[in-house]
DOTOR-934015 format. One line per 10 residues: their letters; for each residue z, y, x of C-alpha. Coordinates in steps of 0.05 Angstrom, whole numbers. Each point is the difference from the previous one (the first is absolute). Example, Ala and Ser with C-alpha at 12.3 -4.5 7.8 and 13.67 -1.06 7.14 Angstrom:
2
AS = 156,-90,246  -13,69,27
# end
This chain:
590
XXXXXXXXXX = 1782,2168,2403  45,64,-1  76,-5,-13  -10,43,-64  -50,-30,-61  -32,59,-44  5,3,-76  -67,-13,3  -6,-59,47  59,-25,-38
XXXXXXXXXX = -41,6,-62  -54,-44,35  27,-43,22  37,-17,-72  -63,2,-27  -32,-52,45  57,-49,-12  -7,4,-73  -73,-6,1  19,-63,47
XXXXXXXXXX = 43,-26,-50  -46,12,-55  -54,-53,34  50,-52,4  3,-1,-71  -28,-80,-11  30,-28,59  68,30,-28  -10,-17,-73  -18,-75,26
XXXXXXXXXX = 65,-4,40  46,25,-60  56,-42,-16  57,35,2  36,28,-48  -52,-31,-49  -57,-39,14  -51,55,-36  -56,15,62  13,69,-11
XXXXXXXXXX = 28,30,60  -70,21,30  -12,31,-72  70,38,0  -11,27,73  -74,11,-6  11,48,-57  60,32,26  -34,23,73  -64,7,-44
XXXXXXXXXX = 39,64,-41  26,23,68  -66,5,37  -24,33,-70  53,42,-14  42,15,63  -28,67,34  16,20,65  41,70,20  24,52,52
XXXXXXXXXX = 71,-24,2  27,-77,7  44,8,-57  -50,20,-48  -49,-55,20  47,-58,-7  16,31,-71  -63,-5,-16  -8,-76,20  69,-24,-33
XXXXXXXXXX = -22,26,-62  -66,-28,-7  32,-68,29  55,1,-60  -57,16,-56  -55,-45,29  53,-56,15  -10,-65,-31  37,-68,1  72,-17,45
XXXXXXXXXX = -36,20,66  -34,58,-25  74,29,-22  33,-14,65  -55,31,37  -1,61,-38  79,1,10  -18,-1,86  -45,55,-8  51,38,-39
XXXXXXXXXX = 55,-14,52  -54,31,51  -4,61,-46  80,16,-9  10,-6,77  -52,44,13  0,83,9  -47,49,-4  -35,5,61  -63,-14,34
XXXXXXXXXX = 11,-60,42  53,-53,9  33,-19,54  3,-76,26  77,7,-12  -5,35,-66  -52,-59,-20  52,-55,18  53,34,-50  -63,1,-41
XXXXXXXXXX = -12,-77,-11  68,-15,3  8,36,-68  -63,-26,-24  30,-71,6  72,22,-30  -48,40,-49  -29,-75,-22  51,-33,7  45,35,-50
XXXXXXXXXX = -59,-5,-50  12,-71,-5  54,-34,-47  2,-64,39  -31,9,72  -23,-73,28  -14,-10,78  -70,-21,18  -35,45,-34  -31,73,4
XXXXXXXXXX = 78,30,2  6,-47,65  -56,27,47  18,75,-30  63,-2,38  -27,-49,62  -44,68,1  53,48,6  44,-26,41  -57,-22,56
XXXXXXXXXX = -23,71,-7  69,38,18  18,-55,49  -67,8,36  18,76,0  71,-13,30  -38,-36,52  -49,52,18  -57,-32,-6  -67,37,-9
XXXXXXXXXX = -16,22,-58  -56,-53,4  40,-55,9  57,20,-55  -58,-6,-62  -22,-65,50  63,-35,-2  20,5,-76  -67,-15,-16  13,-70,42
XXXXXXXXXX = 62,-3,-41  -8,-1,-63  -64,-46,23  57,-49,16  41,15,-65  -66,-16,-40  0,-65,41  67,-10,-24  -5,9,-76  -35,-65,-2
XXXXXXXXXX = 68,-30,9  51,39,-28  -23,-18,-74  -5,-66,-20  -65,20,-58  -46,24,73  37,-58,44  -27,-49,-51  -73,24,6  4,25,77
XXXXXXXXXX = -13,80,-14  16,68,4  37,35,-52  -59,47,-32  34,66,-2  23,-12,74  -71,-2,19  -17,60,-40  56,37,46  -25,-33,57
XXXXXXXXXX = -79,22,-3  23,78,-34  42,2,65  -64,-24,44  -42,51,-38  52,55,22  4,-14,70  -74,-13,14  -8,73,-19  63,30,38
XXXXXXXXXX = -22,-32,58  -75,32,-2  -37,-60,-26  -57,16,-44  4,14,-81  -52,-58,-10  36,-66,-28  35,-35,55  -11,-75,3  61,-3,56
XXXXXXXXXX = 42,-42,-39  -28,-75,18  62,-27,28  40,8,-60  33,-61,-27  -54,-50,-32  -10,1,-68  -15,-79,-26  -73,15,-32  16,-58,-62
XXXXXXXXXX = 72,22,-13  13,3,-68  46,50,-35  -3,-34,-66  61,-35,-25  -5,-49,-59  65,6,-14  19,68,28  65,22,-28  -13,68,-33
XXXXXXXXXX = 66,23,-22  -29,64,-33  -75,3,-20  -18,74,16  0,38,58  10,69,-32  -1,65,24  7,76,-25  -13,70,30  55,45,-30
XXXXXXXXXX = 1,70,9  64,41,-7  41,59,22  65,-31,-3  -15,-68,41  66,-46,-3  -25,-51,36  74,-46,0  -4,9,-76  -79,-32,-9
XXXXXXXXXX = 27,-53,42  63,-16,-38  -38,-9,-66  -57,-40,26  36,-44,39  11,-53,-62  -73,-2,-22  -24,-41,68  -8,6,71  -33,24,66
XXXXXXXXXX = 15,65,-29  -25,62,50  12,68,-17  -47,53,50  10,76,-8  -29,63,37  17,70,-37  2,-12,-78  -39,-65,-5  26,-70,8
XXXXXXXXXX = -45,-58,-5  51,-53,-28  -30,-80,13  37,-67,-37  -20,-73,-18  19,-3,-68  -17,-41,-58  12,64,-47  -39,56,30  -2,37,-72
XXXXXXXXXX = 73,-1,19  -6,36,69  -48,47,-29  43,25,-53  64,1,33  -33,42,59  -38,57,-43  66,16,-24  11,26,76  -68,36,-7
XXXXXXXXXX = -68,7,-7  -37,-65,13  -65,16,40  -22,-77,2  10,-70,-9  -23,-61,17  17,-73,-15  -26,-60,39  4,-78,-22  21,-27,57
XXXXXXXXXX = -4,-74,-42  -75,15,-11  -1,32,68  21,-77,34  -37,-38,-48  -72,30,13  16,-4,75  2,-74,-5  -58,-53,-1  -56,17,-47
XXXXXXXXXX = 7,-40,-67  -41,-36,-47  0,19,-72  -8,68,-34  54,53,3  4,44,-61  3,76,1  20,50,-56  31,70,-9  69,38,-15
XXXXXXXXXX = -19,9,-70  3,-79,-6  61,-11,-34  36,-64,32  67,-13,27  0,7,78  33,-62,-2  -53,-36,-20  -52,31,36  41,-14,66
XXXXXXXXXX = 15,-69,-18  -92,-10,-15  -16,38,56  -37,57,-39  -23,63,26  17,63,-33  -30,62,23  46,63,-15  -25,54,-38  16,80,30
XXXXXXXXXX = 45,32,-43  4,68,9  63,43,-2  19,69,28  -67,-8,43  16,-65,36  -30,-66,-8  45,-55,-26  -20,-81,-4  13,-25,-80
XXXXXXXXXX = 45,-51,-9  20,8,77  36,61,25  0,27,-75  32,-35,-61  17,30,-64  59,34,16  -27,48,49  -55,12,-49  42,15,-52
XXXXXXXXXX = 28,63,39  -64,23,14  -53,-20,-58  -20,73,-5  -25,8,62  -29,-65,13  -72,-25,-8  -32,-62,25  -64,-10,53  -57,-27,16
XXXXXXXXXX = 1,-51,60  -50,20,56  -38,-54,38  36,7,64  63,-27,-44  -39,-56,-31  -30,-21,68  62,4,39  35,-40,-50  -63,-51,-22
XXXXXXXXXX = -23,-19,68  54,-43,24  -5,-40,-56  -67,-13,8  -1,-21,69  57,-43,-24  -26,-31,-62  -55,-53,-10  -23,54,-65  40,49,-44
XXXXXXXXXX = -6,21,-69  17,79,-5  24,8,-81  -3,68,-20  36,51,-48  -57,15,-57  -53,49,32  2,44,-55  71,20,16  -9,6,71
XXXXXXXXXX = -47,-3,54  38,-54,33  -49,-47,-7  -56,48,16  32,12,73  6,-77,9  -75,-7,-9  -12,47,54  43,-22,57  -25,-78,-29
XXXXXXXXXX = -76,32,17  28,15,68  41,-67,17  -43,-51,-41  -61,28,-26  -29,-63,-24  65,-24,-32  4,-57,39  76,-14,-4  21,50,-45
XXXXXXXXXX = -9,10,-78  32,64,-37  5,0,-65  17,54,-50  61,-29,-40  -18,64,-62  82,-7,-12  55,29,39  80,-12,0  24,-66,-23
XXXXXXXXXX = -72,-26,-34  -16,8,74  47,-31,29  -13,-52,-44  -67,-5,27  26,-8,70  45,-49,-12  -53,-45,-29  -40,5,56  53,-18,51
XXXXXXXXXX = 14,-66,-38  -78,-10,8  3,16,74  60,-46,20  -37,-55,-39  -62,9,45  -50,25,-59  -58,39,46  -6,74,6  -66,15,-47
XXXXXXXXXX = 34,-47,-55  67,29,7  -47,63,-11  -30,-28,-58  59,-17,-30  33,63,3  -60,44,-25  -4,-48,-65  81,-1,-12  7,75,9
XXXXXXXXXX = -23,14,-70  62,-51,-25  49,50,52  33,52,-58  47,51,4  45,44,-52  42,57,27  56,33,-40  -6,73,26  61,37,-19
XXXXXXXXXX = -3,67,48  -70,26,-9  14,66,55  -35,-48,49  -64,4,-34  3,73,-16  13,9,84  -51,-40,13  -55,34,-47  -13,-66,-40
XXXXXXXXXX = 30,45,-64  -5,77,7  57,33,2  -14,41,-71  -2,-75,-40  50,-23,45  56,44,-20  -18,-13,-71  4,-72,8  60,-5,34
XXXXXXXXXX = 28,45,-60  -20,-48,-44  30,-57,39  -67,-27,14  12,-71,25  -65,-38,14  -19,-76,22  -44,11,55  -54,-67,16  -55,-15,43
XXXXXXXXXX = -70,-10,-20  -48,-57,8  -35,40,52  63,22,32  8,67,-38  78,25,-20  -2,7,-74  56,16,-53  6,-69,-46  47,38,-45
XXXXXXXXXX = 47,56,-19  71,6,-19  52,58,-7  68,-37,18  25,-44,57  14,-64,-45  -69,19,-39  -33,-5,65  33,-56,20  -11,-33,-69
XXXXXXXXXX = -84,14,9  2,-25,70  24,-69,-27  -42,1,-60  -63,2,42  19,-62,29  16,-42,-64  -46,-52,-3  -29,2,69  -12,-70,36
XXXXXXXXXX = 33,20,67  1,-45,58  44,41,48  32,66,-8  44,55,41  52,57,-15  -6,61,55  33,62,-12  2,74,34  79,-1,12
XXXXXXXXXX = 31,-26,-64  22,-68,15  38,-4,-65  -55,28,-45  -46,-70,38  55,-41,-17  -5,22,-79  -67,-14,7  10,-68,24  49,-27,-44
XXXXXXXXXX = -47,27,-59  -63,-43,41  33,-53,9  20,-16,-79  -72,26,-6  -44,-53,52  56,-49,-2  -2,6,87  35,41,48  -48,57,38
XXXXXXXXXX = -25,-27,72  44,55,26  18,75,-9  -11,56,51  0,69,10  -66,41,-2  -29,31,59  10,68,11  -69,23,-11  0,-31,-66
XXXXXXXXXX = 60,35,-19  -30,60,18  -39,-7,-62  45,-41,-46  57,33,12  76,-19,8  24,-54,-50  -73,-33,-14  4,-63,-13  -69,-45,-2
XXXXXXXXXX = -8,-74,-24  -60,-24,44  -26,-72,-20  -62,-49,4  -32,-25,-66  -6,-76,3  -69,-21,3  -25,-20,-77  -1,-71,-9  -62,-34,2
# end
């Protein structure tokens, strides 16, 4: 090879690494233990070089080619290693200048800002891991140079040294000393780097299986931890766009919500990544830096669990607009599928990295949507390869087509309903959660799938709901009243109590034209009921639910099973300060 690399060999030979990296991704996601154990670094990296190779187009001049990767590195970037590599390619791109080729020389000064670039992304930088063979990379690179070796041998040599620093990683944390392997973003580094230098030393573009003598990987090691100590549940992240970046500033007021906190930038977008057990949290303090372009929010808790030993038993499944505490659902093990809530353009996850505050500031302009099958797959197929069977209970299909999108990815993954049932709960909000609850007793008691089935499609007509609906500018929004009868209502203080029919239908049970009225109506309807179990939820009004309890309580003679907020989809259409009594008629005696 020449002394000089061309912005377009340079481009190439990026390229090849990434798509290297990218078909690694199982042997890194089964090697992932460190910072989490949550088989997702293959994922992370896959999707990050899988935006570059997409994205990233090749030009005249070094500078503008590298510019061109680093961006589509920071917006494709996933997970811890996805943000530290789009940090390296970023380093690459604010060392370079505008010229055709790049000098050997110039490419030392190069990676050496890459790695500082990466480095300085990272709150709390830990040895034996990606950071590690970054810098074993630059330094082998200039000292190879200082040296005057061939060009040949320089990309030889660090190539055979951070082979040795991967080596090493399996002893420098206890986590991969205890299990005997590589740390899994080090090997991401490692094969990107083999990818480059294949192609800068004229090897072919075809995938390169060169890479046998890497460290072995133990083909039964197991990256699931029974007891894995999870700190903060979600590994969050958020695109931000803005013209006024402070980067110091995001750090300083994330920095008490969690940790592994990563902040990436190139020109006016950062890409901001934290473990955090309040991502609603992270996501509202950071769009008051900006515009949020997106968000995600992965249970890591979920993430170890379903990378354990298959278990026996059936795992329940419901959505957002079940109403339950996330306590509870933690503490059964039920899965809760988020619902998109839409705002500004971007997709948000109810009850996740929205909550009722950040709604509040933007009701107007939010609206809810439909979950597409790629969602419902991605998040339903780990359960079921971890579950004995699963029962899927759905928001009523005649307010959404939640359940209609479950019965098409189910005709994909088990078309002859062999270990899954889904049923159609015709409820929503608490009466739903209700619902769910019931059927996780059944589960942890062992009842069967098809019963537990059975049961639920018979109790569901005993699963009622009344909402107090105070603010009816949600249903005007949303088209539900036009906006003509709307203003009139709201004029006349219109103040309804909103139920659900026996088919699953929202209804209005009754009328009333002042708060207490309203409130008064609400526990009329209820006088003389026969109630087994009951809950309070609420849309943001914590005192209005605690009213509402102290009034049920003298009414049943029992405190409510527990009192939550509604999900921000449902508050969409209910409106701020809604306040529902959801509860589940006792069976007539015989």
């Amino acid at each position: 090879m020449t002394e000089t690399i061309s912005s377009d060999l340079l481009y190439k030979a990026i390229l090849f690494g990434a798509d290297r990296t990218r078909a690694r991704r199982e042997e890194l996601n089964r090697i992932n233990v460190f910072p989490v154990i949550d088989n997702d670094t293959g994922n992370n990296l896959a999707h990050t070089m899988h935006y570059i190779l997409t994205h990233a187009r090749p030009h005249e001049n070094v500078r503008d080619t590298l510019h061109d990767i680093a961006r589509s590195a920071l917006v494709g970037a996933r997970g811890n290693s996805g943000v530290i590599f789009s940090q390296y390619f970023d380093g690459l791109y604010q060392q370079s200048a505008e010229r055709q080729g790049v000098s050997l020389q110039e490419m030392a000064a190069y990676f050496q800002e890459a790695y500082h670039k990466a480095y300085r992304a990272i709150e709390q930088p830990v040895e034996g891991t990606v950071i590690t063979l970054m810098r074993a990379w630059a330094v082998s690179f200039r000292e190879s140079l200082e040296q005057r070796k061939s060009p040949r041998e320089v990309f030889e040599n660090a190539l055979t040294r951070i082979r040795q620093s991967l080596e090493e990683t399996k002893t420098t944390l206890q986590a991969l000393k205890d299990l005997g392997i590589v740390d899994a973003g080090a090997l991401g580094f490692y094969h990107f780097m083999d990818g480059f230098v294949h192609v800068l030393l004229g090897g072919s573009y075809a995938v390169s299986e060169s890479a046998q003598d890497l460290p072995a990987i133990p083909a039964d090691v197991h990256t699931y931890e029974l007891d894995a100590n999870i700190r903060y549940r979600y590994c969050t992240e958020v695109l931000l766009e803005s013209d006024a970046l402070d980067e110091k500033a995001i750090r300083n007021e994330l920095h008490d919500l969690g940790d592994s906190l990563l902040l990436a930038a190139t020109d006016n977008l950062a890409r901001i990544h934290l473990h955090t057990s309040r991502p609603w949290e992270m996501v509202r303090r950071v769009a008051a830096r900006g515009r949020i372009l997106e968000q995600k929010a992965d249970d890591m808790v979920y993430q170890n669990l379903l990378a354990g030993p298959p278990e026996a038993g059936t795992a329940v499944v419901t959505d957002s607009i079940a109403d339950i505490p996330a306590a509870y659902l933690h503490e059964h093990r039920i899965f809760q599928i988020p619902l998109n809530v839409i705002v500004d353009g971007v997709s948000f996850l109810d009850k996740i990295t929205i909550d009722g505050a950040f709604l509040s500031e933007h009701m107007e302009e939010a609206s809810s949507a439909q979950l597409n099958t790629e969602q419902i797959n991605t998040f339903l197929q780990p359960i079921l390869d971890h579950y004995e069977s699963v029962l899927i209970l759905t928001v009523s299909s005649h307010m959404s087509g939640t359940h209609a999108r479950f019965r098409e990815v189910l005709g994909e993954l088990d078309p002859a309903s062999r270990k899954t049932a889904l049923v159609d709960t015709r409820s929503n909000s608490g009466a739903q959660g209700l619902l769910v609850r019931e059927a996780a007793r059944m589960a942890a008691d062992g009842v069967p799938l098809g019963e537990i089935a059975s049961r639920m499609e018979a109790m569901r007509s005993r699963a009622k709901i009344l909402v107090s609906v105070l603010d009816l500018g949600p249903m005007v929004r949303s088209g539900r009243i036009s906006e003509r009868v709307g203003k009139l209502l709201i004029k006349l203080g219109f103040r309804p109590i909103v139920t659900i029919s026996p088919e699953g239908k929202g209804t209005i049970k009754g009328v009333a034209f002042s708060v207490e009225k309203n409130r008064k109506l609400l526990l009329r309807s209820l006088k003389g009921k026969t109630i087994e179990d009951y809950v309070i939820v609420h849309a943001s009004d914590p005192d209005r639910a605690e009213s509402f309890r102290e009034a049920l309580v003298r009414l049943t003679g029992r405190e409510p099973a527990y009192i939550t907020d509604i999900s921000a989809i449902v508050t969409l259409f209910a409106g701020h300060g809604a306040v529902a009594a959801a509860y589940l008629e006792a069976l007539p005696e015989a």
